[in-house]
Backbone as CSV, one residue per row, in Angstrom:
resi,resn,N_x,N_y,N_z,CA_x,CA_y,CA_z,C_x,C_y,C_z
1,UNK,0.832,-1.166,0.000,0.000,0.000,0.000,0.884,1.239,0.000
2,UNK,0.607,2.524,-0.853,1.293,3.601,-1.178,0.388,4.459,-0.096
3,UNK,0.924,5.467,0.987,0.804,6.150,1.330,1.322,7.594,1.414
4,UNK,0.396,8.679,1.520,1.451,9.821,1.278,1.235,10.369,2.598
5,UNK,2.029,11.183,2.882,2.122,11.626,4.071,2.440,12.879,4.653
6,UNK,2.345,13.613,5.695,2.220,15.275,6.241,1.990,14.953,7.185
7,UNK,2.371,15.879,8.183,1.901,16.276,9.817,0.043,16.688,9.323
8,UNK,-0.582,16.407,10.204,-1.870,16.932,10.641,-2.344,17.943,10.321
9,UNK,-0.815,19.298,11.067,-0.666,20.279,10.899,-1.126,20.638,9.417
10,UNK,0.112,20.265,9.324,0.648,20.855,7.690,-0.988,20.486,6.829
11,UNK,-1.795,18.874,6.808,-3.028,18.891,6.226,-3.416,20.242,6.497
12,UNK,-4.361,20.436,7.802,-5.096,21.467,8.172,-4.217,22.766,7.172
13,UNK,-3.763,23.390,7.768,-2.832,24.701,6.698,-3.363,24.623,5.459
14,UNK,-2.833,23.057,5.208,-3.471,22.901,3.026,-4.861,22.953,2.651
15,UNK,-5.568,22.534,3.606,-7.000,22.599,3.106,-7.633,23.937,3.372
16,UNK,-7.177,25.020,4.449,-7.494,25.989,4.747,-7.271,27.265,3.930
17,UNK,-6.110,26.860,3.164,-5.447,27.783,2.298,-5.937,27.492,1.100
18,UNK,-6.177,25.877,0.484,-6.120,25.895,-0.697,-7.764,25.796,-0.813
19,UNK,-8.349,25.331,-0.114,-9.946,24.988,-0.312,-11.164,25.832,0.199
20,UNK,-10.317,26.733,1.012,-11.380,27.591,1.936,-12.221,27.499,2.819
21,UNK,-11.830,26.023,3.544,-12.172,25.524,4.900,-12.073,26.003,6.138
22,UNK,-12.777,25.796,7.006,-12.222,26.323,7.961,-11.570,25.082,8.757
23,UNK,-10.945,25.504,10.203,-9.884,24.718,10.687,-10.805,23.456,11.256
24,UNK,-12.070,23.677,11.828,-12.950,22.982,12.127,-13.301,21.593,10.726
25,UNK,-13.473,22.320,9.506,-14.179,21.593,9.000,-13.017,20.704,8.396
26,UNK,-11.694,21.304,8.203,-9.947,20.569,8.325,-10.220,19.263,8.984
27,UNK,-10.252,19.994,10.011,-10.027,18.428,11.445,-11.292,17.374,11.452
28,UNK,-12.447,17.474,10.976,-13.281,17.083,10.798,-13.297,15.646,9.550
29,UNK,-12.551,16.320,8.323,-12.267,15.742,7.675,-11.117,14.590,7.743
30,UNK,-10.165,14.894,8.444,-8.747,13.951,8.926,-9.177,12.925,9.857
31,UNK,-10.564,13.173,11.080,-10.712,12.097,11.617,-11.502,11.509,11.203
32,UNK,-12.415,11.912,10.364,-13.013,10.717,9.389,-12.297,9.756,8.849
33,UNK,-10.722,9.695,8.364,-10.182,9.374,8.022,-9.186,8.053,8.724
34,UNK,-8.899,7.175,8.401,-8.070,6.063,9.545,-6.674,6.976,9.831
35,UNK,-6.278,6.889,11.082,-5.767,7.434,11.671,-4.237,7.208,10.673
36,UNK,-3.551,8.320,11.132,-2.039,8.276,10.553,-1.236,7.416,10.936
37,UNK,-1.287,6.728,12.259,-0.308,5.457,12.859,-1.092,4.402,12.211
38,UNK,-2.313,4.204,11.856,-2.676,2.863,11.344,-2.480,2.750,9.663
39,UNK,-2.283,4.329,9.462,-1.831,3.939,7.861,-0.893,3.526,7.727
40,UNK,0.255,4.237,8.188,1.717,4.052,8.232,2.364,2.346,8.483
41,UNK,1.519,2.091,9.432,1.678,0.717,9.969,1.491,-0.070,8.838
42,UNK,0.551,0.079,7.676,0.030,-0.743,6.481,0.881,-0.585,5.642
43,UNK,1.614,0.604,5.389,2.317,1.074,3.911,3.513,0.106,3.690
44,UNK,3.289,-0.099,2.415,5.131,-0.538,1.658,5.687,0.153,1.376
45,UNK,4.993,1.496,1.191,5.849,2.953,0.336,5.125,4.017,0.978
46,UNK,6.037,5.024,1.660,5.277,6.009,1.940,6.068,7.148,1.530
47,UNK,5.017,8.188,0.997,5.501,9.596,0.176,5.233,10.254,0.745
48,UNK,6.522,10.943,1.255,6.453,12.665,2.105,5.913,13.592,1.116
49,UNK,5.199,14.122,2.288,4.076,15.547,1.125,4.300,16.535,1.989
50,UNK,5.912,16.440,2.351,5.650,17.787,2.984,6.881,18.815,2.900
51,UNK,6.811,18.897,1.414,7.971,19.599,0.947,7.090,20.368,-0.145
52,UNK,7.793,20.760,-1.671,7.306,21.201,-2.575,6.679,20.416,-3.224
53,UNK,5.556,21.168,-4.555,5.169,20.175,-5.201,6.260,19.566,-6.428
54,UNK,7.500,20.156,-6.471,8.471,19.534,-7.433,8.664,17.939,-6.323
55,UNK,8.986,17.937,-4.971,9.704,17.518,-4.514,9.042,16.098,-4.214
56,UNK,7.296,16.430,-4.305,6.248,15.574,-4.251,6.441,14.395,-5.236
57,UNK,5.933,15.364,-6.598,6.165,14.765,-8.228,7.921,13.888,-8.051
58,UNK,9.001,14.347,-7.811,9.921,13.538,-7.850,9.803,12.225,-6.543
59,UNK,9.271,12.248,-5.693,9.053,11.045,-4.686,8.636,9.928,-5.426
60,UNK,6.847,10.804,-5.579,6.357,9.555,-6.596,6.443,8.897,-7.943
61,UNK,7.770,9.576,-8.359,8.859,8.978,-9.627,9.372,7.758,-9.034
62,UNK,9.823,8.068,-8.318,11.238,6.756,-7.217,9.848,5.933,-7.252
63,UNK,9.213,5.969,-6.549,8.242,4.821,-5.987,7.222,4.372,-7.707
64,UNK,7.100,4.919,-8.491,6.454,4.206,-9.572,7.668,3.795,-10.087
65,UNK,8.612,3.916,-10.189,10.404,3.235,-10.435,9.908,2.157,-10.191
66,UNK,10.460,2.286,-8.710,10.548,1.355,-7.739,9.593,-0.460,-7.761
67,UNK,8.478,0.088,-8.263,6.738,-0.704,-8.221,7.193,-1.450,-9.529
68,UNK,7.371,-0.631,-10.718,8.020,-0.949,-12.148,8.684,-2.215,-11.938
69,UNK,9.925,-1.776,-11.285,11.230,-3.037,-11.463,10.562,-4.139,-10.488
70,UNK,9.921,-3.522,-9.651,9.486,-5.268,-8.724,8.818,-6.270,-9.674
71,UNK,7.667,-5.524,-10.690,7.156,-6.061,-11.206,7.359,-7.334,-12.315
């Protein structure tokens, strides 16, 4: 399982900035969600999202690489 990944934080910030949420309706949305220790716990690959979006796009290069050659 491919997971991507951010502090909490950093979600809340992105959805507030980019979607026009408020911080309420942020946090609302993340615990709907399975928690970040139980994703992490599942992943074979996990992609930091918490840099640029160049830095994003080059992660998930390595890891579709990566998926490629196993195959």
């Amino acid at each position: 399982m491919i997971v991507v990944d951010c502090p909490p934080e950093l979600q809340i910030a992105r959805m507030m900035a980019d979607r026009g949420w408020t911080r309420e309706d942020a946090e609302s949305r993340i615990a709907a969600r399975a928690s970040r220790e139980d994703r992490l716990a599942i992943a074979t690959h996990v992609i930091d999202n918490t840099g640029t979006p160049d830095q994003l796009r080059d992660r998930v290069v390595e890891v579709f690489v990566s998926l490629r050659a196993d195959a």
